[in-house]
N, C-alpha and C positions, 0 to 999 in steps of 0.2 A: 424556504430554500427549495428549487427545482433540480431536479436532477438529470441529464440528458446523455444519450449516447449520440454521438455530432455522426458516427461512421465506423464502420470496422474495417480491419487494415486492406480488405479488396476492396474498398471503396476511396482508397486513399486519402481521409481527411487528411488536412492540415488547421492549426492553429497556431495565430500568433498571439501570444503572452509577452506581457511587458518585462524583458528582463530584470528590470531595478524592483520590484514586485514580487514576480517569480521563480524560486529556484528550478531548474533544468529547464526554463524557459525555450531555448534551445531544439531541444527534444521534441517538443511539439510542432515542431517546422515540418520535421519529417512526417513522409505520406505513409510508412509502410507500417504502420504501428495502427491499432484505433483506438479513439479518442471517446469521453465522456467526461463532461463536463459537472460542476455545481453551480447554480446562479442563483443571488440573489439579488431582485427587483430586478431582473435581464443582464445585468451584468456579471464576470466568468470571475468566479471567486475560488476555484480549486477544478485542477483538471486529473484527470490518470489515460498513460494511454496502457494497451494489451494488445498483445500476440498470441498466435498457436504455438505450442512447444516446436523447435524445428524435428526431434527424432521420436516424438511421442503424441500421437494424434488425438489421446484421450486428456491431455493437457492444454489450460490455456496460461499466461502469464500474463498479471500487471508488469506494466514496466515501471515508470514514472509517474511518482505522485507530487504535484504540489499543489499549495495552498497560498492564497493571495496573503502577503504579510501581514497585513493589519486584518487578516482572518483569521492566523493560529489559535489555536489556543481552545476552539470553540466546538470541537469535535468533528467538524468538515472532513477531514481525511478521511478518518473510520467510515463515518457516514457514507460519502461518496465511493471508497473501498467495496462496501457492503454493495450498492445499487451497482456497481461494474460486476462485482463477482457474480450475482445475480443473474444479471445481461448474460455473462461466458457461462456459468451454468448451465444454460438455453444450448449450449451446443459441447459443452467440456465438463466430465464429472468431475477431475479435478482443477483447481486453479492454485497457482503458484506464482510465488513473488517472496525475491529476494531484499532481505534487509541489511543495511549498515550503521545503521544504529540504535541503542536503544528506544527513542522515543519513537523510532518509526515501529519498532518490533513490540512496543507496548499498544500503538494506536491502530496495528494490524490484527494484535489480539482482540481487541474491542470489537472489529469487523468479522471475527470470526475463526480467523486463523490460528493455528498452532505449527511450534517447531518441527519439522521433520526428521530433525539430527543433522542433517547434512549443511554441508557451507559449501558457497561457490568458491573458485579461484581467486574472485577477489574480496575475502573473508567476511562474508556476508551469508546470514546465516539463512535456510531455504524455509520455508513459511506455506504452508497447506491449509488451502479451504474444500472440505470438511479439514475441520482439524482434526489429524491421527488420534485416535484413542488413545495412544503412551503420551498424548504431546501432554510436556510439562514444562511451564511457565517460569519457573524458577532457573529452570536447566537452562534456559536460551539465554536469561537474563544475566547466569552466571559465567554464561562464555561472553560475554562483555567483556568481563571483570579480568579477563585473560590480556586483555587487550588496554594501552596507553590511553584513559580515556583523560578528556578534559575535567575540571573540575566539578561542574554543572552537570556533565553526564556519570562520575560516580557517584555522586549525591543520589542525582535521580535511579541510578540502579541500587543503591543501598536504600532507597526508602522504600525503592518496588518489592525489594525482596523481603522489604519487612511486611509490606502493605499486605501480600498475596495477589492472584492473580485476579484481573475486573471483570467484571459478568461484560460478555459481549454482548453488542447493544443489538436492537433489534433494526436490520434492513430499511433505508427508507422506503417507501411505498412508488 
């Protein structure tokens, strides 16, 4: 697996993703975000793009993560998480990325993140790398549990909560 940063948002990448493949495929159209990529054997198997915070200069944010479909499953998100935060570290002590569900908030902590307490407007909970010293894994996991989930998503938060939380992985290289 390669890992690449394609551009940062002054440089206006674009990428196009096969919709039927990738979710927010969309999203990668746009220039004003930047992009990094995961490839395996040269083809784009998970993208994320990122921003500067607009009111806070010592921030950066992922925005959108996907992972080619017949690639879930296999750690890729975390993984390529980890090599972007990285990249924004290079110019942002904090990095930020808001989550809407659990498996993204379980596969954020892997990458290194933790809750900050906070949720956006559209109830999504805020997620910090370095992770906050107070961040606690079970507490993000339990404001899920607040919320109408599907049946596959309270299974997966009641075995996380039994599980504890996973040692985050290390950065790829």
């Amino acid at each position: 697996m390669e890992f690449d940063v394609l551009g940062w948002p002054a440089d206006e990448p674009t990428l196009r993703l096969d919709w039927q493949r990738f979710a927010y495929a969309g999203k990668f159209v746009m220039s004003n975000t930047g992009k990094a990529v995961a490839r395996d054997d040269g083809d784009v198997v998970g993208a994320v793009s990122f921003n500067a915070d607009r009111t806070d200069d010592s921030v950066g944010w992922l925005r959108y993560v996907t992972v080619r479909e017949d690639y879930r499953g296999r750690g890729i998100g975390p993984r390529l998480c980890a090599f972007a935060t990285d990249r924004l570290h290079e110019r942002f002590p904090t990095v930020h990325i808001a989550v809407n569900n659990p498996f993204a908030y379980h596969a954020l902590h892997k990458a290194g993140f933790g809750w900050t307490g906070d949720r956006t407007g559209l109830a999504e909970l805020v997620l910090a790398h370095p992770a906050p010293a107070d961040a606690d894994y079970r507490a993000g996991l339990r404001a899920y549990r607040e919320r109408d989930l599907a049946d596959e998503e309270a299974a997966f938060v009641a075995e996380k909560l039994d599980a504890g939380a996973p040692d985050p992985r290390e950065p790829p290289a």
